[in-house]
DSSP file (Angstrom, degrees, kcal/mol; ACC not computed):
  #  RESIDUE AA STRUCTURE BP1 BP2  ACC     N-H-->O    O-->H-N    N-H-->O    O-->H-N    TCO  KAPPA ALPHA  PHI   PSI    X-CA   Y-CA   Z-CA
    1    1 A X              0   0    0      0, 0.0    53,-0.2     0, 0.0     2,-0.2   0.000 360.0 360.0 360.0 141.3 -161.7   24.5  -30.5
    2    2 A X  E     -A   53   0A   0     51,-3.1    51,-5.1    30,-0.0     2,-0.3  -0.879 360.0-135.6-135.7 156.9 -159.3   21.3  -29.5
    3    3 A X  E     -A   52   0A   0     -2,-0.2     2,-1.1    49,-0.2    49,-0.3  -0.875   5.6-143.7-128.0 142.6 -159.3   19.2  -26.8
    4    4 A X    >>  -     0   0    0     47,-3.7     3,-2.8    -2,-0.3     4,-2.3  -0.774  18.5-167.1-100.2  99.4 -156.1   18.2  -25.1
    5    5 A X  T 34 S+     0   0    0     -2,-1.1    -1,-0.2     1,-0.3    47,-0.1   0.584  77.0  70.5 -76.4  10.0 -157.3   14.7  -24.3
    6    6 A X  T 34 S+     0   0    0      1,-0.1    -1,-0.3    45,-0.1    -2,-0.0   0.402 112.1  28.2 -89.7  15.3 -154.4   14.2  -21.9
    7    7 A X  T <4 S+     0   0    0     -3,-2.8    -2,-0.2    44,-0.2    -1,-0.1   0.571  94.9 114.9-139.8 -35.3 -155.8   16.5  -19.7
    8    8 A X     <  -     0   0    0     -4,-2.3    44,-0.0    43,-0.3    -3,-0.0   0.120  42.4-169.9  -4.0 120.7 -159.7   15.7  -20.7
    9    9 A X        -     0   0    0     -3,-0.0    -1,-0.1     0, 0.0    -4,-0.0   0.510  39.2-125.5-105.0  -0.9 -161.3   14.1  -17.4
   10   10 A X        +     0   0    0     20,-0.0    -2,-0.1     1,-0.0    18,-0.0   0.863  62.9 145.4  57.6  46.9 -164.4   13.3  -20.0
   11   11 A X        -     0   0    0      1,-0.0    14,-0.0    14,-0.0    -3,-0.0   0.759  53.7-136.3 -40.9 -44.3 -166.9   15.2  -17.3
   12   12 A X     >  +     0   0    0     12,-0.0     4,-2.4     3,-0.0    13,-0.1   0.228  63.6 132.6  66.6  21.4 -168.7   16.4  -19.4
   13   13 A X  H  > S+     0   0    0      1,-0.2     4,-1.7     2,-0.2    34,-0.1   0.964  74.7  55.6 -47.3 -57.7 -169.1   19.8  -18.3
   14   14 A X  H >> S+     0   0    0      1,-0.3     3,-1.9     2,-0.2     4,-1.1   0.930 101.4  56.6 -30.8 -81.7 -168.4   21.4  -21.8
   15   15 A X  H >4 S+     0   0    0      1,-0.2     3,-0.7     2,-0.2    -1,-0.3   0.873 102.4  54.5 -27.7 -52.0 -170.9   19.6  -23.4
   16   16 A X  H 3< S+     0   0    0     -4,-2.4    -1,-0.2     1,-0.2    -2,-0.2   0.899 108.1  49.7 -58.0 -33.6 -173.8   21.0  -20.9
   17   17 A X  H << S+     0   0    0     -3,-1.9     2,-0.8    -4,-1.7    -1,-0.2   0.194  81.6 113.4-106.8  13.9 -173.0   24.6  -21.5
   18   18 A X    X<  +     0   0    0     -4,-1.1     3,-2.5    -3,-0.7     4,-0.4  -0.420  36.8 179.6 -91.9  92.7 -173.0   24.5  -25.4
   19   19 A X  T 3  S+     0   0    0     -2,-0.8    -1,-0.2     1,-0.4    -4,-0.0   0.592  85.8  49.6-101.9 -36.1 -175.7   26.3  -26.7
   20   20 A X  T 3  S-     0   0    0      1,-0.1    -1,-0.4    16,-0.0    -2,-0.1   0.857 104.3-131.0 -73.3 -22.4 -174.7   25.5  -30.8
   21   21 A X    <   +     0   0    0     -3,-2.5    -2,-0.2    -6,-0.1    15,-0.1   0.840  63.7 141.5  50.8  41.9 -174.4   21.5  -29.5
   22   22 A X        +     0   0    0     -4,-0.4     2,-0.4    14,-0.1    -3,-0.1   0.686  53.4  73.8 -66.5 -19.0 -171.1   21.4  -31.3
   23   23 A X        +     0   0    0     -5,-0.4     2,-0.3     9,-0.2     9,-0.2  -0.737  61.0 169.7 -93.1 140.3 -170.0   19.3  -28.3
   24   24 A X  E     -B   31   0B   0      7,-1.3     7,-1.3    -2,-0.4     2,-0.2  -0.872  28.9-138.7-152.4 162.2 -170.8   15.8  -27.6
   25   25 A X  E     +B   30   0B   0     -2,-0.3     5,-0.3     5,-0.2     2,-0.2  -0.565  28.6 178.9 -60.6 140.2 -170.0   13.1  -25.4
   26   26 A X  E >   -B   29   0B   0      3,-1.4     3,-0.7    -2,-0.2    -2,-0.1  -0.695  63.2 -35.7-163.6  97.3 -169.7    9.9  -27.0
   27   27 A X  T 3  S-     0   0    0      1,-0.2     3,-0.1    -2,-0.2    -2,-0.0   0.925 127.6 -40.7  47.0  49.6 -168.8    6.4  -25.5
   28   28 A X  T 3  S+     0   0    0      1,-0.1     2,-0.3   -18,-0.0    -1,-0.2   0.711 121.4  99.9  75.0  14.1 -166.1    8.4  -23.1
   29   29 A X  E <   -B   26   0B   0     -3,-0.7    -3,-1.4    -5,-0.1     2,-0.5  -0.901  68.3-136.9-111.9 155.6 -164.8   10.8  -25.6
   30   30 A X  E     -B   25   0B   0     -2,-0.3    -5,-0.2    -5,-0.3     2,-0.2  -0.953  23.0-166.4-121.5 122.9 -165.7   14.1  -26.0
   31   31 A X  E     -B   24   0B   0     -7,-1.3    -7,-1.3    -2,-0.5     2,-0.3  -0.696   3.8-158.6-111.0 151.5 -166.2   15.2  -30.0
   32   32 A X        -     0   0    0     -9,-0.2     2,-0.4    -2,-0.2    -9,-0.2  -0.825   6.3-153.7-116.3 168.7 -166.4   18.9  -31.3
   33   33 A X    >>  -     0   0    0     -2,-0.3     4,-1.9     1,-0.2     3,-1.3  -0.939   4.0-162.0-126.7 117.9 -167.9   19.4  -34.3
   34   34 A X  T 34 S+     0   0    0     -2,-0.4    -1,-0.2     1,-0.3   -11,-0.0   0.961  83.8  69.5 -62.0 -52.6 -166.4   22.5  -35.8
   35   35 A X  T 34 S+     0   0    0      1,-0.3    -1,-0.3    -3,-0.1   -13,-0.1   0.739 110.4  33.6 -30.9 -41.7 -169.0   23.1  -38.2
   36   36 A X  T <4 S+     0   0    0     -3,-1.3    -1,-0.3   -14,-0.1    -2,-0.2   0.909  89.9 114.5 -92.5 -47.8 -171.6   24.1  -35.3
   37   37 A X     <  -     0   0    0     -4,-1.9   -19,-0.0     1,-0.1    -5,-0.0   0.080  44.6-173.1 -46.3 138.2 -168.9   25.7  -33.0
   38   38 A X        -     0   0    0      0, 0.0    -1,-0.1     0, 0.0    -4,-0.0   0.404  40.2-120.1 -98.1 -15.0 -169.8   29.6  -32.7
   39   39 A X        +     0   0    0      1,-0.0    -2,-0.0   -38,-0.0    15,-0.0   0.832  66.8 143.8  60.1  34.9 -166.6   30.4  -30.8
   40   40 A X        -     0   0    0      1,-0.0    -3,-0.0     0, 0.0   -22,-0.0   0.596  51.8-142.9 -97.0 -38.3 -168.4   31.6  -27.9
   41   41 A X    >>  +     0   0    0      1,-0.1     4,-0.6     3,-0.0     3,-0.6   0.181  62.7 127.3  84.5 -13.0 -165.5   29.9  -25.6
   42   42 A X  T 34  +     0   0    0      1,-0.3     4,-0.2     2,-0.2   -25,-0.1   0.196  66.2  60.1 -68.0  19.0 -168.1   28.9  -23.1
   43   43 A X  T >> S+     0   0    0      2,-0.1     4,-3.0     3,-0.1     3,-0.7   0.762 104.0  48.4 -95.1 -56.1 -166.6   25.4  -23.3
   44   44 A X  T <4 S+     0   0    0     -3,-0.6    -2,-0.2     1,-0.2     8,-0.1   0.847 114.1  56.6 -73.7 -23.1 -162.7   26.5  -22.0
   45   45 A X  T 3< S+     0   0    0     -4,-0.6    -1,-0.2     1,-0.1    -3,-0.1   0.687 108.3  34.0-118.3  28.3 -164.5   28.3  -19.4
   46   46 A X  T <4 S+     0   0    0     -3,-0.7     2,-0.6    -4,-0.2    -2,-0.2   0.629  91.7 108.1 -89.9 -21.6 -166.5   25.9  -17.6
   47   47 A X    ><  -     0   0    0     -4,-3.0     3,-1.7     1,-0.1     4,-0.2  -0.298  54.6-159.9 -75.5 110.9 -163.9   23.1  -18.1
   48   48 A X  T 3  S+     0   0    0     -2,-0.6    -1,-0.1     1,-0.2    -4,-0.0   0.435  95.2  37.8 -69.2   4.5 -161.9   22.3  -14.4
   49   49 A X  T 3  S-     0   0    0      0, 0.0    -1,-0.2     0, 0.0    -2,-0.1   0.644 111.4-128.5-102.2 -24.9 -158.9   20.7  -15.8
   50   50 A X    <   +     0   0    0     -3,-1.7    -2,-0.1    -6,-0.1   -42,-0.1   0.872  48.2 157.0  70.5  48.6 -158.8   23.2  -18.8
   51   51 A X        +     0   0    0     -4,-0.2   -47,-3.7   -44,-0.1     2,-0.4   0.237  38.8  85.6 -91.0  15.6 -158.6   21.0  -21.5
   52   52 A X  E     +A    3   0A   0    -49,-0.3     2,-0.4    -5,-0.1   -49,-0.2  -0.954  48.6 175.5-126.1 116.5 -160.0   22.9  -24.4
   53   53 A X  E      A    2   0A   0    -51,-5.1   -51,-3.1    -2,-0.4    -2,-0.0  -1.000 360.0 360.0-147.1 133.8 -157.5   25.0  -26.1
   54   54 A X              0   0    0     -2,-0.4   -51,-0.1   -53,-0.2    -1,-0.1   0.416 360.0 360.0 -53.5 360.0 -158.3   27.5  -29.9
């Protein structure tokens, strides 16, 4: 997973529904960590701007 931070509102919806806690929020940015990500997807489909792209 990548994040297209030009479209990123930093909400932080993503972050709430990842169950591996590949995601986190960090001083207004939003970080993946690949290592944890399962590829579960549930990030690209809670996020309302659709800022999360494979």
């Amino acid at each position: 997973m990548r994040i297209n931070y030009e479209r990123c509102g930093y909400c932080g919806a993503c972050v709430g529904v990842c169950k591996s806690m590949a995601i986190e929020l960090i001083e207004n940015r939003v970080v993946i960590y690949e290592d944890r990500c399962k590829k579960c997807k549930a990030c690209m489909i809670v996020c309302p701007l659709k800022a999360l792209e494979e």
